[in-house]
N, C-alpha and C positions, 0 to 999 in steps of 0.2 A: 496584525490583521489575520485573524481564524480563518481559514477556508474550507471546504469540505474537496474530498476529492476522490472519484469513482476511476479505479485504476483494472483495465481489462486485460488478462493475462491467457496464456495460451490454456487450454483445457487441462485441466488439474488432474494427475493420474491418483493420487494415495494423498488417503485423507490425512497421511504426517506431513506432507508439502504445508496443510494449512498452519500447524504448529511452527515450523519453519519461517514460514512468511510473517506470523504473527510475531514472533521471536525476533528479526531482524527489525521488522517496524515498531516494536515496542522500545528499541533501545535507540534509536535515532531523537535526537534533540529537537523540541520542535514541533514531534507529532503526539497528540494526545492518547497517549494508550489506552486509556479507558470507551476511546472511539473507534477504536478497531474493530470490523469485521473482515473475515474473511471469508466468503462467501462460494461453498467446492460446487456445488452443480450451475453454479453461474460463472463462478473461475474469475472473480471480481473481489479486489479488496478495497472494503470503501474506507475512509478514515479523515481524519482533520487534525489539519496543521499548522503553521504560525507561520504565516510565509515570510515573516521578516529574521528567521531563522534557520529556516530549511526550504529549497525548491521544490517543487514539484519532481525537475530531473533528478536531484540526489535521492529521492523516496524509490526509482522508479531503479536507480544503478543500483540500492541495497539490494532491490528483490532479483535485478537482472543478476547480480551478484552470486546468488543463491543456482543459480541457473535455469531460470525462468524467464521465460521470455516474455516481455510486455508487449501488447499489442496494442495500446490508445489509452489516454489517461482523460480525464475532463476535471475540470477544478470550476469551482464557482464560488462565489460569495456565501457567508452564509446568512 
């Protein structure tokens, strides 16, 4: 089951953060790379996933990972 998912992250200092975040969600099982944005003066990476694969939480611990703090994630149907 695909779902779409808008993930709000603290204010993005250096446009390499975007590279970064791209990089770690490109390689997670699950989510669709070719869906990826990451989006710097909104600070929002949207993207779509296979939720019978990957959660929502484990997308959200790559990027905290990275050391970026998430602030509120929303998933919906697509």
């Amino acid at each position: 089951m695909m779902k779409k998912a808008t993930v709000q992250l603290e204010p993005l200092s250096c446009p390499s953060c975007l590279q970064k975040i791209e990089n770690a969600t490109k390689s997670l099982k699950g989510v669709d790379s070719d869906s990826i944005k990451v989006l710097f003066n909104a600070s929002k990476v949207k993207l779509t996933f296979d939720e019978q694969v990957i959660s929502i939480e484990e997308i959200e611990k790559a990027i905290q990972s990275l050391g970026y703090e998430v602030e509120k994630s929303s998933v919906r149907a697509m």
